[in-house]
VOBA-1610 file (N, C-alpha, C; in pm, whole numbers, padded with zeros to 5 digits, always signed):
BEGIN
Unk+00659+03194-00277Unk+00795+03148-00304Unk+00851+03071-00184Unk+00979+02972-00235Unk+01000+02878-00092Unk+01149+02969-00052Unk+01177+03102-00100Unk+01267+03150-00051Unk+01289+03152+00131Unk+01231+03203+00148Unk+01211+03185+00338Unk+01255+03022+00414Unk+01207+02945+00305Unk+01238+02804+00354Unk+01338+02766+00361Unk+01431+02846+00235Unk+01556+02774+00223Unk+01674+02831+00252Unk+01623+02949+00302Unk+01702+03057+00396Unk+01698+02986+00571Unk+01560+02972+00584Unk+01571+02904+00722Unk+01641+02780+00717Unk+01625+02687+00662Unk+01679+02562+00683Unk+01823+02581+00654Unk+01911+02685+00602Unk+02048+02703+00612Unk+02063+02743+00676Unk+02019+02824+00743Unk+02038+02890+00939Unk+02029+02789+00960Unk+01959+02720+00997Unk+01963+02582+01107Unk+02061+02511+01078Unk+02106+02444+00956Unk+02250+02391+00920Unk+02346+02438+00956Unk+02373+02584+00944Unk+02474+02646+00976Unk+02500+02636+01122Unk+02407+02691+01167Unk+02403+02655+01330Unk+02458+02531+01438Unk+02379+02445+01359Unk+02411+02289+01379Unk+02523+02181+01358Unk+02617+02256+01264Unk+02748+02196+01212Unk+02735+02167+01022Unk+02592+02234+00969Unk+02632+02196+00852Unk+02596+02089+00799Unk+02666+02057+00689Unk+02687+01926+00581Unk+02750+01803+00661Unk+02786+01862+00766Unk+02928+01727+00853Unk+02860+01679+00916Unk+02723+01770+01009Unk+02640+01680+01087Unk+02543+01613+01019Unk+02446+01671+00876Unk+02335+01647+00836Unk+02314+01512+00773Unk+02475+01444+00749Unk+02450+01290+00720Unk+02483+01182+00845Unk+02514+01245+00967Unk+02452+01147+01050Unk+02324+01126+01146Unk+02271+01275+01099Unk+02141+01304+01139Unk+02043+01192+01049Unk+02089+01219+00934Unk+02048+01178+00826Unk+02003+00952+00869Unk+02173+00923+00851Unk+02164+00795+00903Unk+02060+00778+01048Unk+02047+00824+01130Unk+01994+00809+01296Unk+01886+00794+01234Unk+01830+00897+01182Unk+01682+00885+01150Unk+01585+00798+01087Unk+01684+00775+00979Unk+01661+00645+00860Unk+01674+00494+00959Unk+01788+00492+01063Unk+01736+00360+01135Unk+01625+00375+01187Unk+01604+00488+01289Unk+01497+00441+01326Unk+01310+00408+01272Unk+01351+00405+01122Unk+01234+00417+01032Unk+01177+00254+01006Unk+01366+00174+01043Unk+01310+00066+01054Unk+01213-00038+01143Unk+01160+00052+01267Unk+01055+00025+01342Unk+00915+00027+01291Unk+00894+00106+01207Unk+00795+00120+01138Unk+00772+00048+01001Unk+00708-00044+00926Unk+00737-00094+00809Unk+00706+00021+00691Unk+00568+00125+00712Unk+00585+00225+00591Unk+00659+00309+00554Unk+00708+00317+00669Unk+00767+00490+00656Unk+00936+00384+00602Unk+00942+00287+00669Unk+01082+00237+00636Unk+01079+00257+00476Unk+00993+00124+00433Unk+00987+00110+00290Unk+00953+00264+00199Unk+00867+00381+00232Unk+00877+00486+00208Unk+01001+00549+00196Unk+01064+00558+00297Unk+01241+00624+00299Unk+01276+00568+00205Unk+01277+00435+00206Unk+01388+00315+00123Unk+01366+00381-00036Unk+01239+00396-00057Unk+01222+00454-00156Unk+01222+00616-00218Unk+01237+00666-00105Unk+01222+00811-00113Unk+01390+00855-00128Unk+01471+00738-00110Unk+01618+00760-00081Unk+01657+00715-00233Unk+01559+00621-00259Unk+01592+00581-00416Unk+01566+00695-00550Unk+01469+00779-00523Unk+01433+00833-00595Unk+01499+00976-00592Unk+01590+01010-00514Unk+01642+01104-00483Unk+01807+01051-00563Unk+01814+00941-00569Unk+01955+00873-00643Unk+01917+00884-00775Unk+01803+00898-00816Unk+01813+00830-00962Unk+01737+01051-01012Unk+01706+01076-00890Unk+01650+01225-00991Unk+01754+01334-00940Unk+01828+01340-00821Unk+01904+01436-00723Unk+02013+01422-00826Unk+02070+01302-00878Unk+02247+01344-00936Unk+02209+01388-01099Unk+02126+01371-01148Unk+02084+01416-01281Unk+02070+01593-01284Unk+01997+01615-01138Unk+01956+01767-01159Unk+02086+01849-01106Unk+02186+01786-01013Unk+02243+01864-00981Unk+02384+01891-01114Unk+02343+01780-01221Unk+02445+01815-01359Unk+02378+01929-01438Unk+02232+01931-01382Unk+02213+02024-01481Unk+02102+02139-01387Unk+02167+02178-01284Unk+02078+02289-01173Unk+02081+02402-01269Unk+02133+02443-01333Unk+02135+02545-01406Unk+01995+02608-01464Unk+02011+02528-01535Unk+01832+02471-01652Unk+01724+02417-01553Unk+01759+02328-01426Unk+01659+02316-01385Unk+01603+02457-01254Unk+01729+02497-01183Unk+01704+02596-01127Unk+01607+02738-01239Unk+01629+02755-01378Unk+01520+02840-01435Unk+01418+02798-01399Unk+01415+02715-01464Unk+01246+02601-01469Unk+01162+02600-01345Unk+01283+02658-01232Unk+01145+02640-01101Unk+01173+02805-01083Unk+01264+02904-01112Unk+01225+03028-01098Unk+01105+03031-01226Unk+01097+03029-01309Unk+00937+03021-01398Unk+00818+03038-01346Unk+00856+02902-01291Unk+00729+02819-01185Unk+00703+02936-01060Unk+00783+03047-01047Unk+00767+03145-00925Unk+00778+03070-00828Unk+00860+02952-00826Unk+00886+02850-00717Unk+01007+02937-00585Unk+01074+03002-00657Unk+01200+03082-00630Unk+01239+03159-00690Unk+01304+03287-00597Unk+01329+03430-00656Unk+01510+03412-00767Unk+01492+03498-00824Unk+01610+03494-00930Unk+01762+03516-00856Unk+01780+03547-00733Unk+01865+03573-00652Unk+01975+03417-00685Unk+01866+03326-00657Unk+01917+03212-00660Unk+02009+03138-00805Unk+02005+03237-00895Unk+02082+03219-01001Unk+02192+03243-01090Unk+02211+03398-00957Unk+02341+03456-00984Unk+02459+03368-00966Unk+02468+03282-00832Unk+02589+03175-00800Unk+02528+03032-00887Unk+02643+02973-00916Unk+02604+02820-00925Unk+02584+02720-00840Unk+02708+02748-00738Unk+02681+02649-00650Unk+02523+02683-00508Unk+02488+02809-00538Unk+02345+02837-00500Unk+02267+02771-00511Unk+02257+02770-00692Unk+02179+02688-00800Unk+02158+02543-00747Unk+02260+02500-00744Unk+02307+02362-00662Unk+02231+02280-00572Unk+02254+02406-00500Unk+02231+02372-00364Unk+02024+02426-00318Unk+02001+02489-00411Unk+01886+02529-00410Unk+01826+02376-00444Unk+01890+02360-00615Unk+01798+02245-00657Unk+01791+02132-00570Unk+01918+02035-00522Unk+01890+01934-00456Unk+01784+02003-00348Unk+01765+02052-00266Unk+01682+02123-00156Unk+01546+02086-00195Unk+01581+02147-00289Unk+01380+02132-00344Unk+01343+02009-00385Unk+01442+01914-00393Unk+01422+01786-00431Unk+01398+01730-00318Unk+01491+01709-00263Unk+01517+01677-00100Unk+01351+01689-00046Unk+01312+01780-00045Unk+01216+01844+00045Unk+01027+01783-00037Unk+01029+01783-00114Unk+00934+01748-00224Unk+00938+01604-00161Unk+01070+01485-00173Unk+01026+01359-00134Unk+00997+01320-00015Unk+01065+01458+00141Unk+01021+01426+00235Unk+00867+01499+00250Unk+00844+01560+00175Unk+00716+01582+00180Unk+00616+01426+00160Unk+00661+01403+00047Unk+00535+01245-00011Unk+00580+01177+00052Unk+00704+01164+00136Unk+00695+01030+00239Unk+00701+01019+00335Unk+00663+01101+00358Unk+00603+01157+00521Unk+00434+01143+00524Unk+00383+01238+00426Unk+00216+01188+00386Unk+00190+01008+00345Unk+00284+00982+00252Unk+00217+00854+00286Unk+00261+00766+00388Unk+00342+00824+00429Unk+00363+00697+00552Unk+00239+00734+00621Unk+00214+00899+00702Unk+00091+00880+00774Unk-00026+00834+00701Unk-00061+00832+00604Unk-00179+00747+00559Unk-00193+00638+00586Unk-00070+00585+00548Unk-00081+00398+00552Unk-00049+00341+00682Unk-00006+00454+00774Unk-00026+00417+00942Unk-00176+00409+00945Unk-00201+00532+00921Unk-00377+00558+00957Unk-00423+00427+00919Unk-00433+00374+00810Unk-00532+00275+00753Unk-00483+00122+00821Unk-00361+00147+00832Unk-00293-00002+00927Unk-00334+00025+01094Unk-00357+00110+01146Unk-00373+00115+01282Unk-00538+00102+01284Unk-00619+00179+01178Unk-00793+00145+01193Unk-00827+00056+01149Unk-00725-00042+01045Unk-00758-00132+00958Unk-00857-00153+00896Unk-00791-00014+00755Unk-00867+00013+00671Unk-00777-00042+00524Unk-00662-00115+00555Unk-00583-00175+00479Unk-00606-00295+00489Unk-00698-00400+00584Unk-00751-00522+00610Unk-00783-00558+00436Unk-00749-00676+00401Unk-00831-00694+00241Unk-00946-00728+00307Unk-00969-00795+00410Unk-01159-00827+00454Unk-01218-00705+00411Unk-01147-00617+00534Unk-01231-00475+00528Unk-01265-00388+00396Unk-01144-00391+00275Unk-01126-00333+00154Unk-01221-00408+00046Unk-01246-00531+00049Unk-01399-00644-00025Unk-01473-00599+00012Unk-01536-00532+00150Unk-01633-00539+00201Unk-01717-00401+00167Unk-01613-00327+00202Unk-01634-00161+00174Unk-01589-00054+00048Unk-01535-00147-00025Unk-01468-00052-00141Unk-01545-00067-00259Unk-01633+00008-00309Unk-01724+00032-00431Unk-01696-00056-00512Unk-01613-00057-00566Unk-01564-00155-00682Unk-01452-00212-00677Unk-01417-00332-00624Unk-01317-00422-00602Unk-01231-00444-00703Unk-01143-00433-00740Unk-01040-00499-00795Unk-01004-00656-00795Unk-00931-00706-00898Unk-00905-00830-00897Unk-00786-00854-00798Unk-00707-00694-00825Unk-00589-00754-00704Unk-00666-00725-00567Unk-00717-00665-00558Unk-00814-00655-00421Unk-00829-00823-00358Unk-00912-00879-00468Unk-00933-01015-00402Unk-00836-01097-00395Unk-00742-01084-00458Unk-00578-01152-00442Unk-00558-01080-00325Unk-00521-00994-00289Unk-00448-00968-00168Unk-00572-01015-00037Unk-00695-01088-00042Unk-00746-01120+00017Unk-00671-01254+00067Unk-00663-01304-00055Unk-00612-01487-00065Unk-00462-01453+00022Unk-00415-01331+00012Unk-00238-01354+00043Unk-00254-01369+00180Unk-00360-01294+00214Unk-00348-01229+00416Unk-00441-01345+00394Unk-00447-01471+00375Unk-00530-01551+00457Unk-00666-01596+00419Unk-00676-01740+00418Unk-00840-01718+00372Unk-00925-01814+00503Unk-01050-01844+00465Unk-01096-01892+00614Unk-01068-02014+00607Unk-01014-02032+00774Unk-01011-02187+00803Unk-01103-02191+00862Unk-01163-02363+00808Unk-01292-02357+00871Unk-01283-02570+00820Unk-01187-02618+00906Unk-01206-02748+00877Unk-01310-02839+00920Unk-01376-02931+00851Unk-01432-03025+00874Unk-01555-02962+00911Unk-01635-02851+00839Unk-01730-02734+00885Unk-01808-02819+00679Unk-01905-02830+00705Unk-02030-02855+00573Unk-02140-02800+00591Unk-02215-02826+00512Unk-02337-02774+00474Unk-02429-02755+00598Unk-02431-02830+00675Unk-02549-02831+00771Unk-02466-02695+00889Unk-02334-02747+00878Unk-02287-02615+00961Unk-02339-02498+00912Unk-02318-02451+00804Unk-02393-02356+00717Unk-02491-02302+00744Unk-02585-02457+00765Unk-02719-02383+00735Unk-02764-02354+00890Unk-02691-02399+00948Unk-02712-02329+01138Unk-02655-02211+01139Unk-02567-02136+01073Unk-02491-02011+01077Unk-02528-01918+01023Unk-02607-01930+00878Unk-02633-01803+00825Unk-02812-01808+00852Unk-02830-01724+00807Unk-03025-01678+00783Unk-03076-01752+00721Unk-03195-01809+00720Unk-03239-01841+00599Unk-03195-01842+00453Unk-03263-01684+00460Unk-03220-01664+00288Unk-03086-01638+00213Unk-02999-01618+00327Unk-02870-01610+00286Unk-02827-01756+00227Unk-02875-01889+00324Unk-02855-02021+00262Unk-02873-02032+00143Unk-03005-02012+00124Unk-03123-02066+00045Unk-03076-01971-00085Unk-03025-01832-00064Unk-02969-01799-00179Unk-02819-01872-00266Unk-02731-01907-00117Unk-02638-01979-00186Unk-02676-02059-00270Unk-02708-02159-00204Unk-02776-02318-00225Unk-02850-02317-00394Unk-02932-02199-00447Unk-02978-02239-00516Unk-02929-02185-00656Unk-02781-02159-00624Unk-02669-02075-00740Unk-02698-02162-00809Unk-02566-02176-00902Unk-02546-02275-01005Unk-02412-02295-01009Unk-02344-02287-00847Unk-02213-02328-00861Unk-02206-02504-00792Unk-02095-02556-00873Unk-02093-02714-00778Unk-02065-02649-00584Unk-02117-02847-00558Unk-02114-02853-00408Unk-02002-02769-00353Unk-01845-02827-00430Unk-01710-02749-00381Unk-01730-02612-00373Unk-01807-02521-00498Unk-01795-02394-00481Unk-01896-02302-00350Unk-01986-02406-00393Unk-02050-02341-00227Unk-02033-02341-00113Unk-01945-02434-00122Unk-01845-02483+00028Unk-01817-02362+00035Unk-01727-02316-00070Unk-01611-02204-00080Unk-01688-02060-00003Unk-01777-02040-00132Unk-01873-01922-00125Unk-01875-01877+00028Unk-01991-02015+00087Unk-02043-02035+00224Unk-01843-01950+00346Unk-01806-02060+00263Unk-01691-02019+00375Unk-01627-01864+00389Unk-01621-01795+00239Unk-01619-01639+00249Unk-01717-01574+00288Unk-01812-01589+00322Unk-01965-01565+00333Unk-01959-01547+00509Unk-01898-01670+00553Unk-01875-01645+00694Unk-01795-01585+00782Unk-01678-01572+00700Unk-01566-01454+00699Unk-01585-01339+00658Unk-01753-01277+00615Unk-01806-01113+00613Unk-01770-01078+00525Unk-01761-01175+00433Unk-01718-01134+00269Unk-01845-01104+00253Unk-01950-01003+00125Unk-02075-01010+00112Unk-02073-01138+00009Unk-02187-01187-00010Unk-02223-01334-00097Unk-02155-01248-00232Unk-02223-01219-00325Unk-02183-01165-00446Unk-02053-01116-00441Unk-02017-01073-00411Unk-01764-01064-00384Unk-01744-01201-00343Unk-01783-01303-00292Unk-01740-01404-00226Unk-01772-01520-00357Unk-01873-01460-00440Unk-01853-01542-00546Unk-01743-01541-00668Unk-01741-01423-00662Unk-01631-01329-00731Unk-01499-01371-00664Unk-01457-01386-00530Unk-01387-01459-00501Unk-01322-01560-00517Unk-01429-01678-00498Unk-01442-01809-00574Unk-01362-01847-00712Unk-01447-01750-00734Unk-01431-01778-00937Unk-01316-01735-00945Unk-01293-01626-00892Unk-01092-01549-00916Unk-00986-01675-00893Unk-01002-01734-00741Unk-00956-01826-00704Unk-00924-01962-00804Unk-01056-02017-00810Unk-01067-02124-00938Unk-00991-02085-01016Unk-01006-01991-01072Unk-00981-01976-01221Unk-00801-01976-01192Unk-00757-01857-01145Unk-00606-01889-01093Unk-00526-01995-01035Unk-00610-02092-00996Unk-00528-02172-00898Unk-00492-02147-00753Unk-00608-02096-00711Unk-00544-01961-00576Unk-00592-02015-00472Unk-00735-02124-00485Unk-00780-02140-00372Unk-00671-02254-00279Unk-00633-02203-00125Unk-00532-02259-00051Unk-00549-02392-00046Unk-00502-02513+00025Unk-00489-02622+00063Unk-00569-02628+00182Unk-00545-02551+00270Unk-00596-02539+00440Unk-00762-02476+00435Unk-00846-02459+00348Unk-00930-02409+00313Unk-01052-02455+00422Unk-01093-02641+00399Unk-01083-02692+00538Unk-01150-02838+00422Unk-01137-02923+00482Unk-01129-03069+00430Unk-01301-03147+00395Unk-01371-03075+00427Unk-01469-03146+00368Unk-01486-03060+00205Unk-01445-02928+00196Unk-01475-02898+00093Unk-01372-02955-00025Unk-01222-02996+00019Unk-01111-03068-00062Unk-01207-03215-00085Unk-01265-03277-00054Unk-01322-03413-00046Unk-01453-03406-00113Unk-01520-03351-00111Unk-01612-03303-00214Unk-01600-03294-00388Unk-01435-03180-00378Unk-01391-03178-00512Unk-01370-03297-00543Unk-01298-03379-00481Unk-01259-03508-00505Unk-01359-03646-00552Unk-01482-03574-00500Unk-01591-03664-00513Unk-01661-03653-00607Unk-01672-03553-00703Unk-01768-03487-00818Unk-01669-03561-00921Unk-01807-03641-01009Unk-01739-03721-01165Unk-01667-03593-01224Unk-01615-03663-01306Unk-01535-03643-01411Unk-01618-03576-01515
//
């Protein structure tokens, strides 16, 4: 039961000044979240979801305060008063969203500080890619690599890595392309998959690098 919890955390309120201090504790904290972009956008949202589920339950703590004594969430003590009820339910609400946004903020630190949120890194290593996977590749950037062709190519990769491009069945432009994700540690097969996502959407950038724009330009009709 979270009885103990919510006994302690009203000692500490009480102690502290209460309801009068806990919303400018409240504000201090929330600025400084804006240093961080997850945990910000986490709050931002964890503050939202507490607006749209906190004033619903506290019309009806009654019914929802059973529903979590049921759950053996909390002892029945809590149901003799209403404004208990109340004050129990927002609590457990309260506490539930700083729970999930606190975990995911540290996750999505973790993966932003090892850069395991990189889309390079997420093509490269993630079993089965997604289409937005390779979109959020195109958003963070794709390779510049101007005035770089074929012969650059074929000094950069292995042999058979060429020789596998080369003997696809995509036009000159797409192997440009390929070649150019290929050198950016995309593996060949995602980098074709790339390609084709790109094409097909309209996605591939402008800055891509100019012999491969001049190429397109050069293939009949």
């Amino acid at each position: 039961m979270l009885d103990p919890v919510v006994v302690l955390i009203a000692n500490v309120l009480n102690n502290f000044g209460g309801a009068i201090a806990l919303p400018f504790v409240f504000v201090i904290v929330y600025g400084f979240t804006y240093f961080n972009g997850p945990l910000f956008i986490n709050s931002s949202g964890g503050i939202l979801i507490f607006l749209l589920a906190g004033f619903p339950s506290f019309f009806f703590s009654d019914k929802v305060m059973k529903l979590l004594v049921s759950l053996h969430l909390f002892s029945n003590r809590w149901l003799i008063s209403d404004t208990d009820s109340k004050s129990v339910v927002l609590f457990f609400i309260s506490f539930t969203i700083f729970l999930v946004v606190t975990w995911k903020s540290i996750v999505e630190n973790y993966k932003r500080v090892t850069g395991k949120d990189d889309p390079n890194h997420v093509i490269r290593t993630k079993k089965n890619p997604s289409l937005r996977d390779y979109k959020k590749l195109y958003l963070k950037g794709g390779p510049i690599l101007d005035d770089k062709d074929f012969s650059f190519f074929h000094d950069a990769f292995p042999p058979e890595t060429y020789q596998q491009i080369m003997s696809g069945p995509e036009s000159e432009y797409e192997k440009l392309l390929i070649m150019a994700w290929v050198f950016e540690g995309v593996p060949l097969e995602r980098a074709r998959i790339k390609v084709n996502y790109d094409l097909e959407k309209n996605l591939v950038p402008d800055y891509v690098f100019k012999h491969a724009r001049n190429t397109k330009k050069e293939q009949p009709a």
